[in-house]
N, CA, C and O atoms as CSV, one atom per row, in Angstrom:
chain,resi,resn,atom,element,x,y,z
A,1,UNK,N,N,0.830,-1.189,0.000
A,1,UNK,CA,C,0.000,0.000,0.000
A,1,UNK,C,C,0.871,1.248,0.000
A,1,UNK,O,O,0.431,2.241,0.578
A,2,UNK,N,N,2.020,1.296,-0.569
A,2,UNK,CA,C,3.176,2.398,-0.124
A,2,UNK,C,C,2.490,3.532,-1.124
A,2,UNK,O,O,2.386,4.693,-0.729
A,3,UNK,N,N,1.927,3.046,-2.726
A,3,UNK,CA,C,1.790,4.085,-3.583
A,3,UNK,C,C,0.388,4.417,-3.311
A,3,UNK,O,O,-0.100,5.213,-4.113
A,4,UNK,N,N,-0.461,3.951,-2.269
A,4,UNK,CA,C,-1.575,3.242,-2.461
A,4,UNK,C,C,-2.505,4.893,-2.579
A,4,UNK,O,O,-2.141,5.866,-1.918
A,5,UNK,N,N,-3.249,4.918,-3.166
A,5,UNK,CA,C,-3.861,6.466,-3.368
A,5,UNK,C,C,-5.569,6.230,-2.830
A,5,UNK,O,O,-6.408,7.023,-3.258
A,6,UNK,N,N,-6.055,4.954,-1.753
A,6,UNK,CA,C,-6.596,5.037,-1.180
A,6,UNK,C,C,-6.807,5.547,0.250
A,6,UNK,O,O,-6.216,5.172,1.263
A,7,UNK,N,N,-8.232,6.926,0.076
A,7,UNK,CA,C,-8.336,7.958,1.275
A,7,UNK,C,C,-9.664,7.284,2.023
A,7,UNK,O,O,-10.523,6.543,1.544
A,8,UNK,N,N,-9.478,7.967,3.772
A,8,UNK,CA,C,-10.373,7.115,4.171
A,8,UNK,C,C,-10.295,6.131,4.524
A,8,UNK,O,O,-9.211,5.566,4.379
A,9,UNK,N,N,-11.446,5.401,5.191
A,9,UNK,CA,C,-11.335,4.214,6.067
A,9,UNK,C,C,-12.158,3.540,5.808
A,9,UNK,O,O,-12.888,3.252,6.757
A,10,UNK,N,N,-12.507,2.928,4.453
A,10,UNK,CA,C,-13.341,1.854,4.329
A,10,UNK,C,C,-12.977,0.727,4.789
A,10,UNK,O,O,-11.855,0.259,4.599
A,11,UNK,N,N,-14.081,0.050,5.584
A,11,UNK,CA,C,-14.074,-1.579,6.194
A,11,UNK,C,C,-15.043,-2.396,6.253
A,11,UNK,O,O,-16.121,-1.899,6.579
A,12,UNK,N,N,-15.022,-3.314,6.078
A,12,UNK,CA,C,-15.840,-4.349,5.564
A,12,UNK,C,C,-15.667,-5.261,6.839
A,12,UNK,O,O,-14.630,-5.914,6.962
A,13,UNK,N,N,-16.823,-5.327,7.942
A,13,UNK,CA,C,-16.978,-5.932,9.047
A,13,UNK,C,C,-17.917,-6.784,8.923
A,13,UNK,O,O,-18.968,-6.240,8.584
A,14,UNK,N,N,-17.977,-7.723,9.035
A,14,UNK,CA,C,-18.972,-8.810,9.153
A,14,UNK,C,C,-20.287,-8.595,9.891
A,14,UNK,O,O,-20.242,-8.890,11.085
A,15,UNK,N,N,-21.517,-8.113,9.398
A,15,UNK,CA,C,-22.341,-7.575,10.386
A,15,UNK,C,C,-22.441,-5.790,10.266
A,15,UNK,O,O,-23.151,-5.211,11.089
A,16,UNK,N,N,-21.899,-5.202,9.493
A,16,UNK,CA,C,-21.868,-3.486,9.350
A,16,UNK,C,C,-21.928,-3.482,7.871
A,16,UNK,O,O,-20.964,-3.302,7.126
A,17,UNK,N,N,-23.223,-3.709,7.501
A,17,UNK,CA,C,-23.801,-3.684,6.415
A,17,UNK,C,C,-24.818,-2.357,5.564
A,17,UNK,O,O,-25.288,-2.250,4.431
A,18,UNK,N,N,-24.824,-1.444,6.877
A,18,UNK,CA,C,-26.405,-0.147,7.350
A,18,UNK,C,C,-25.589,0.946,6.571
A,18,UNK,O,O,-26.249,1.982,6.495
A,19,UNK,N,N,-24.211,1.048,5.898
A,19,UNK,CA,C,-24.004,1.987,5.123
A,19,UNK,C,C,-24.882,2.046,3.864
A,19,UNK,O,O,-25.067,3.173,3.404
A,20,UNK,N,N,-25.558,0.803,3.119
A,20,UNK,CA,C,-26.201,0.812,1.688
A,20,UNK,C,C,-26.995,-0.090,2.015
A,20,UNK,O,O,-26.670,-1.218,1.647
A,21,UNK,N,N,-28.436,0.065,2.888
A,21,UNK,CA,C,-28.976,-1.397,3.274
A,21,UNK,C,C,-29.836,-1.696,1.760
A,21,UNK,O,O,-30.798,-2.454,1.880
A,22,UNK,N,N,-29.580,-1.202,0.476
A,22,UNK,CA,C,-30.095,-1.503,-0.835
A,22,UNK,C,C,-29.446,-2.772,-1.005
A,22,UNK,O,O,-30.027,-3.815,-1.306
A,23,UNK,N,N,-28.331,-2.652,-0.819
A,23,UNK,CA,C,-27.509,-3.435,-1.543
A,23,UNK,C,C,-27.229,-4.842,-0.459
A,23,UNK,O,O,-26.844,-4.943,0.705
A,24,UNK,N,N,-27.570,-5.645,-1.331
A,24,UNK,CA,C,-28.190,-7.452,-0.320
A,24,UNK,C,C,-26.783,-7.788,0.599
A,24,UNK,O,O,-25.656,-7.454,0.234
A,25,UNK,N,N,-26.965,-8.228,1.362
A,25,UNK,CA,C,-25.784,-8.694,2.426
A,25,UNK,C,C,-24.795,-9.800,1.563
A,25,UNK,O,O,-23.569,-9.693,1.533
A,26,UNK,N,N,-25.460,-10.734,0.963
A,26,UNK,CA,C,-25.040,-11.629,0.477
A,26,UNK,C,C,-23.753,-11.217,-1.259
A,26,UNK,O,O,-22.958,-11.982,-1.805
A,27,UNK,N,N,-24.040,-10.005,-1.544
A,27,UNK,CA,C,-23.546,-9.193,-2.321
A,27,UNK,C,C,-22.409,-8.956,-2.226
A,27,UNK,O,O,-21.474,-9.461,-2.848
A,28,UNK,N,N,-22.396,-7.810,-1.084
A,28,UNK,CA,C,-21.332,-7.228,-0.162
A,28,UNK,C,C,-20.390,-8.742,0.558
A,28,UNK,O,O,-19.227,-8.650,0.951
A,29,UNK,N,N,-20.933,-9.609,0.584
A,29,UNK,CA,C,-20.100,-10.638,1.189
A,29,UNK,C,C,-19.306,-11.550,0.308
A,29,UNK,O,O,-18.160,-11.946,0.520
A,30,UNK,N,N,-20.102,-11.836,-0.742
A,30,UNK,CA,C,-19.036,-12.337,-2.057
A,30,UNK,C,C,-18.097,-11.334,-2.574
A,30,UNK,O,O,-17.076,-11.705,-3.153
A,31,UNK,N,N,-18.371,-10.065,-2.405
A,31,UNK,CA,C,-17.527,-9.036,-3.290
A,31,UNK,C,C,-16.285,-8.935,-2.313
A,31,UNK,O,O,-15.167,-8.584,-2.688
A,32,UNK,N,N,-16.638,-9.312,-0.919
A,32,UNK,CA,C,-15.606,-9.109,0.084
A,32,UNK,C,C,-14.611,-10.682,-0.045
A,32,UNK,O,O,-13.531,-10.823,0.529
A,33,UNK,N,N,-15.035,-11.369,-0.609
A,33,UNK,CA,C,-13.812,-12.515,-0.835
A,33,UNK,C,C,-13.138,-12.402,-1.832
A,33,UNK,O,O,-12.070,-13.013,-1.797
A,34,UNK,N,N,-13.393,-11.755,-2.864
A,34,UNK,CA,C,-12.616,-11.283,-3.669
A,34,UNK,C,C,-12.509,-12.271,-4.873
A,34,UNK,O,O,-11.547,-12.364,-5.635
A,35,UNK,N,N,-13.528,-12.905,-4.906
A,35,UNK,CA,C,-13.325,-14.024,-6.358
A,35,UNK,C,C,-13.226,-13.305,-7.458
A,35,UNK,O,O,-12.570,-13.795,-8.376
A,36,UNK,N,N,-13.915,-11.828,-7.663
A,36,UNK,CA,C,-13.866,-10.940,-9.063
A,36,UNK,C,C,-12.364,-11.496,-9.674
A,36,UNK,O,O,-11.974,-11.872,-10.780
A,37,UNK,N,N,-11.761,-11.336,-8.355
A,37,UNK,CA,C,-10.205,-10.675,-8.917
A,37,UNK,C,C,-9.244,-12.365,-9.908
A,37,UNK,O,O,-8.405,-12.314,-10.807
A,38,UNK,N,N,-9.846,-13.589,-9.238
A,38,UNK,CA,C,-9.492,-14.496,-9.482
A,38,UNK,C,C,-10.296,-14.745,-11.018
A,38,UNK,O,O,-10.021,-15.717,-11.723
A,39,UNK,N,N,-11.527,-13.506,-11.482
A,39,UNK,CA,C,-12.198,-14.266,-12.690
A,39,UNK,C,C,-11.302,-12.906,-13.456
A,39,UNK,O,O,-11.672,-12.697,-14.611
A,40,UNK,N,N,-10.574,-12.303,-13.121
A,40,UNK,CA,C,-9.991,-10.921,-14.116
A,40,UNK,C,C,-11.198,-10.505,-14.184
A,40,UNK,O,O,-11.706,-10.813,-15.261
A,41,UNK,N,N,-11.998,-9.838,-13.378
A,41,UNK,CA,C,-13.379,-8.766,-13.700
A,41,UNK,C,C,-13.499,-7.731,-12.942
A,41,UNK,O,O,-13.348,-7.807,-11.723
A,42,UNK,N,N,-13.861,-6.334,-13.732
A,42,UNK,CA,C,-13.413,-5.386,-12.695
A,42,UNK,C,C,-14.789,-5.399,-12.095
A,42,UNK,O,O,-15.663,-6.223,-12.364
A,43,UNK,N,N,-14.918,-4.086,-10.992
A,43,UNK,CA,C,-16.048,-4.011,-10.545
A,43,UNK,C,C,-16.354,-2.286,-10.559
A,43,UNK,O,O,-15.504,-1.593,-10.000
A,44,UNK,N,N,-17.633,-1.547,-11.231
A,44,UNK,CA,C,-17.623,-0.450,-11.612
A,44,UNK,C,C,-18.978,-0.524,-10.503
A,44,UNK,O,O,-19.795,-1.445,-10.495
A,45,UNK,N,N,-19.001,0.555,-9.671
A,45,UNK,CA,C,-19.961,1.217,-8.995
A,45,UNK,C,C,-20.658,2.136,-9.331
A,45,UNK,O,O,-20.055,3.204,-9.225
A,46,UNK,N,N,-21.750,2.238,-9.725
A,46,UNK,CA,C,-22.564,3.490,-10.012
A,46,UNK,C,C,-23.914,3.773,-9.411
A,46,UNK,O,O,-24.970,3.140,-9.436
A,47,UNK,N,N,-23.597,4.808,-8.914
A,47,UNK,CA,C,-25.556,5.380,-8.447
A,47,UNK,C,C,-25.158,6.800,-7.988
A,47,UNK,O,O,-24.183,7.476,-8.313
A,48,UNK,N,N,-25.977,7.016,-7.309
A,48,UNK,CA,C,-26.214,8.593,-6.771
A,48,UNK,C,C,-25.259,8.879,-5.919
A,48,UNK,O,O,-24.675,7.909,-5.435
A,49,UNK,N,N,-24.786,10.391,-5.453
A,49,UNK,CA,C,-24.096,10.377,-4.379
A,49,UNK,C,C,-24.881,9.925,-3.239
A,49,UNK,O,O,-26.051,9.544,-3.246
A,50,UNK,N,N,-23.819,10.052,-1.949
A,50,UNK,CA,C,-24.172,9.301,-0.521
A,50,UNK,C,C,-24.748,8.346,-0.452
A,50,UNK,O,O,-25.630,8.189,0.393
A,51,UNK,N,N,-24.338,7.237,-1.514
A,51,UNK,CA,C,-25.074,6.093,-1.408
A,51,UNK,C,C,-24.065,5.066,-0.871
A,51,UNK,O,O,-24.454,3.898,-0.898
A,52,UNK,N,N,-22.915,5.288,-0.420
A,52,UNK,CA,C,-22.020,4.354,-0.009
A,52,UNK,C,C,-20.954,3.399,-0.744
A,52,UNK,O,O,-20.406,2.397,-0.285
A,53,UNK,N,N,-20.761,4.208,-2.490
A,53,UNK,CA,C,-20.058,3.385,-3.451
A,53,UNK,C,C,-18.522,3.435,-3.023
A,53,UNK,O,O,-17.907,2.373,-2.920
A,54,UNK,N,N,-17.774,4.892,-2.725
A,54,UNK,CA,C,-16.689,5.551,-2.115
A,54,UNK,C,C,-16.293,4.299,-1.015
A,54,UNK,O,O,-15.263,3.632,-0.924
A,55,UNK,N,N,-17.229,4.279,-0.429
A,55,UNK,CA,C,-16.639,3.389,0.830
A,55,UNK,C,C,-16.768,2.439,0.662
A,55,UNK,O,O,-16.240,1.722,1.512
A,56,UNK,N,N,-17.408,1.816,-0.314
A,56,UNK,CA,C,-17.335,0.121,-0.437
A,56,UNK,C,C,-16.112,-0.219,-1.738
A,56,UNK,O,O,-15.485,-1.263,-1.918
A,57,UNK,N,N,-16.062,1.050,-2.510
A,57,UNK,CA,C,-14.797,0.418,-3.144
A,57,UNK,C,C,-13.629,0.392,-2.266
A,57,UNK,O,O,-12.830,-0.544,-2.238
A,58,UNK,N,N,-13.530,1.763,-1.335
A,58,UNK,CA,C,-11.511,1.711,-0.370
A,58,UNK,C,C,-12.069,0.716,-0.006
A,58,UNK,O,O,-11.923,-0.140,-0.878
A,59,UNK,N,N,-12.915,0.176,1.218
A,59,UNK,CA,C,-13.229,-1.367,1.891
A,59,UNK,C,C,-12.537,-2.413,0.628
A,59,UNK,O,O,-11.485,-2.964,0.954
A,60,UNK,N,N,-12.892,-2.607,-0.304
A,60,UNK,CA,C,-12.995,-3.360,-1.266
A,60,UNK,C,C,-11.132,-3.317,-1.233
A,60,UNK,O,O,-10.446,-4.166,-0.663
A,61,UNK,N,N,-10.612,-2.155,-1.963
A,61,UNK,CA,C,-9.300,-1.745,-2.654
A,61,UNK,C,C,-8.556,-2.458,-0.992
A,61,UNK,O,O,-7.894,-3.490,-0.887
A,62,UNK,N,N,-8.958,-1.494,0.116
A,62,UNK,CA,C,-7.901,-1.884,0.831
A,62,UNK,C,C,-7.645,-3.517,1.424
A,62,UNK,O,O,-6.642,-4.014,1.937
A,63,UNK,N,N,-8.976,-4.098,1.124
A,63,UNK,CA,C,-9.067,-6.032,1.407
A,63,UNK,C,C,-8.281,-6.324,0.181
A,63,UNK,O,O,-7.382,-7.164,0.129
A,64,UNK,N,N,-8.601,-5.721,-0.610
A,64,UNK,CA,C,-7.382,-6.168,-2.213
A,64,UNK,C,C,-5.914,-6.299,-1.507
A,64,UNK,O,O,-5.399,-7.354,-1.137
A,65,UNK,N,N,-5.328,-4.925,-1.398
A,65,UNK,CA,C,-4.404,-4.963,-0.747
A,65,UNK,C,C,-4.012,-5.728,0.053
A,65,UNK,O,O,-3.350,-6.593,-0.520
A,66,UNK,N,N,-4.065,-5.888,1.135
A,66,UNK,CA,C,-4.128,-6.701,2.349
A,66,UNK,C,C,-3.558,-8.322,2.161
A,66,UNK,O,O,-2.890,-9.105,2.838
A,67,UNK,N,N,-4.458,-8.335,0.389
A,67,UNK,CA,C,-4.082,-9.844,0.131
A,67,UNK,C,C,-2.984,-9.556,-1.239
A,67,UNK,O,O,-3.182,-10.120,-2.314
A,68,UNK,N,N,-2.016,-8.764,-1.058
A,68,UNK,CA,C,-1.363,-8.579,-1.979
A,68,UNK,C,C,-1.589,-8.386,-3.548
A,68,UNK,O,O,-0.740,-8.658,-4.396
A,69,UNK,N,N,-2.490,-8.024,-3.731
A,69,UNK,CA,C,-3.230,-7.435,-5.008
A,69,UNK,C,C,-3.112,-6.146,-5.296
A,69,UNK,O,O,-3.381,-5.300,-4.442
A,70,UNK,N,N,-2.570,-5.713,-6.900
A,70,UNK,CA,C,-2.551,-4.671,-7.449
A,70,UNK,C,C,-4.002,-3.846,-7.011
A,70,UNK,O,O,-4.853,-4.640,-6.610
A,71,UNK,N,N,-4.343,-2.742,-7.009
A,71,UNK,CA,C,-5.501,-2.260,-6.965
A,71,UNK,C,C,-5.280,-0.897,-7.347
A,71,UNK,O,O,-4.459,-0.164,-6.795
A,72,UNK,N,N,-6.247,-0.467,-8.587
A,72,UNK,CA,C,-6.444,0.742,-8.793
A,72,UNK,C,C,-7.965,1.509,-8.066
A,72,UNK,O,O,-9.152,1.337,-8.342
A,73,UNK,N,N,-7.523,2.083,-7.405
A,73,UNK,CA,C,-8.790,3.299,-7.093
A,73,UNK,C,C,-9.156,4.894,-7.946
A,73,UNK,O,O,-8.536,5.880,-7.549
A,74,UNK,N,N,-9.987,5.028,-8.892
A,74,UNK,CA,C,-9.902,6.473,-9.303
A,74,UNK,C,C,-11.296,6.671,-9.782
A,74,UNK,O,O,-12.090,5.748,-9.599
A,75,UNK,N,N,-11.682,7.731,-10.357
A,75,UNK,CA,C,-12.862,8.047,-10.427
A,75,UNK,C,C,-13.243,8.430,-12.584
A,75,UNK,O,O,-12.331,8.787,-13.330
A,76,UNK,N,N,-14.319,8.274,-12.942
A,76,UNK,CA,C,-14.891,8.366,-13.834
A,76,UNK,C,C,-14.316,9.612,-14.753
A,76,UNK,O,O,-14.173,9.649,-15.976
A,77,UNK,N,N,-14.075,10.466,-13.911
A,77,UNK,CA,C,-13.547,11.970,-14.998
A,77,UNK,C,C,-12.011,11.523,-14.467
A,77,UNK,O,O,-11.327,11.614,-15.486
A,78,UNK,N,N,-11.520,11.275,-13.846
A,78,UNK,CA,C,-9.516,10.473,-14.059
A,78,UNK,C,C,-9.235,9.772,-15.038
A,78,UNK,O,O,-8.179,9.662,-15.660
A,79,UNK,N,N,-10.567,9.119,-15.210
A,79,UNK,CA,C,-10.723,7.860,-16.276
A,79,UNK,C,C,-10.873,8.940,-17.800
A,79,UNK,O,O,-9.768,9.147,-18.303
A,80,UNK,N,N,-11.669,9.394,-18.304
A,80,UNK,CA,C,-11.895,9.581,-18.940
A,80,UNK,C,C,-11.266,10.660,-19.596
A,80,UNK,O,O,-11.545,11.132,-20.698
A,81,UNK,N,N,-10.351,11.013,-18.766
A,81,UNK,CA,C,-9.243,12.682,-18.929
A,81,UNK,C,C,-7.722,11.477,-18.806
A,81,UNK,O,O,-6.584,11.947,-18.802
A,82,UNK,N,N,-7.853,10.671,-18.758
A,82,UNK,CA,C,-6.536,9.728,-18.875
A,82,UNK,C,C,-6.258,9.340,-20.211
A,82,UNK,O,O,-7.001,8.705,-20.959
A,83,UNK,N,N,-4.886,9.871,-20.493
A,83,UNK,CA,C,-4.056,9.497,-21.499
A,83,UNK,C,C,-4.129,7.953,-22.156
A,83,UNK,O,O,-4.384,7.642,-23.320
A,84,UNK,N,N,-3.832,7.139,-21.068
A,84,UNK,CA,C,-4.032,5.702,-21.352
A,84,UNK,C,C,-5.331,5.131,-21.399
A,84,UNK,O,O,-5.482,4.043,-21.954
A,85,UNK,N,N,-6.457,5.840,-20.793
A,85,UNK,CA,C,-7.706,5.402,-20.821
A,85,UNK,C,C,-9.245,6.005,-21.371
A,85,UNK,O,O,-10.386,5.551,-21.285
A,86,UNK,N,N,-8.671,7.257,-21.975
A,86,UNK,CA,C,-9.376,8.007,-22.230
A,86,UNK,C,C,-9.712,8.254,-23.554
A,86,UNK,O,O,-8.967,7.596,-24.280
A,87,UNK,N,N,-10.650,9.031,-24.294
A,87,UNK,CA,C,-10.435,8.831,-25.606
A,87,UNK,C,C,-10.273,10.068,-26.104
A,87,UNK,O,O,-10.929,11.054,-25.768
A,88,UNK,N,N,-9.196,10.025,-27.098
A,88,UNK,CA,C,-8.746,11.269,-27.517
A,88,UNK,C,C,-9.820,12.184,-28.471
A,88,UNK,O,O,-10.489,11.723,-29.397
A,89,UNK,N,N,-9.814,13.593,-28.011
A,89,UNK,CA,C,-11.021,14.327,-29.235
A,89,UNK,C,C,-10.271,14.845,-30.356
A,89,UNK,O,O,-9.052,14.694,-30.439
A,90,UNK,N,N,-10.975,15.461,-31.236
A,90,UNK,CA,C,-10.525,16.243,-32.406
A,90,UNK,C,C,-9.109,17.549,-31.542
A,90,UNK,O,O,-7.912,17.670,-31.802
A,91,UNK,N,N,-9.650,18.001,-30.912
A,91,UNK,CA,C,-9.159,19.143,-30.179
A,91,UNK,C,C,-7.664,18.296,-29.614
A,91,UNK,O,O,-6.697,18.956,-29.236
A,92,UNK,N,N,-7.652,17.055,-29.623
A,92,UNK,CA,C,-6.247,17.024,-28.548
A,92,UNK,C,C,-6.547,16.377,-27.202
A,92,UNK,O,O,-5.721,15.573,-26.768
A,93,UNK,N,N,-7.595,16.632,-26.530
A,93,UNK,CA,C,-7.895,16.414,-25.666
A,93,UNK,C,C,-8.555,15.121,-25.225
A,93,UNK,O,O,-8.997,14.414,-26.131
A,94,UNK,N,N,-8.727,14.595,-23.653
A,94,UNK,CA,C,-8.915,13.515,-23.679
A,94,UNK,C,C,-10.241,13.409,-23.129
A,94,UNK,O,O,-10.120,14.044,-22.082
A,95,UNK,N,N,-11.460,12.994,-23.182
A,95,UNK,CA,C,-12.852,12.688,-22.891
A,95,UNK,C,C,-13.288,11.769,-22.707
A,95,UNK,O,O,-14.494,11.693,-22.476
């Protein structure tokens, strides 16, 4: 975690589920073992603000970590203003 550009204290406790009670227990508990990472699949969060995506990805990124796994954390306009990930416009620019 030396480069690690995860802020915050996401944690994933067995039983502290009341941050997104939308989202099924059983969800949050497979995503917390981390099989994604063993099928190469990322995992993209989307909904409204204050819905608890922020904190379930660091939870997520920093259990990555923990088990020695690369992990990128960044957001939708990083993504899309990124050189390597972004797509270039007429203008030069990246969108």
């Amino acid at each position: 975690m030396k480069h690690c550009s995860l802020y915050g204290h996401g944690i994933l406790h067995i039983g502290c589920f009341d941050f997104q009670p939308s989202i099924p227990v059983a969800t949050i508990k497979e995503l917390a073992e981390l099989g994604f990472l063993d099928r190469a699949e990322n995992i993209v969060l989307v909904g409204p603000s204050g819905t608890g995506k922020t904190h379930l990805a660091i939870a997520l990124g920093l259990k990555a970590c923990m088990a020695r796994k690369r992990v990128l954390f960044t957001t939708v306009h990083a993504l899309r203003s990124s050189p390597k990930f972004g797509v270039k416009t007429a203008s030069g620019r990246y969108s």
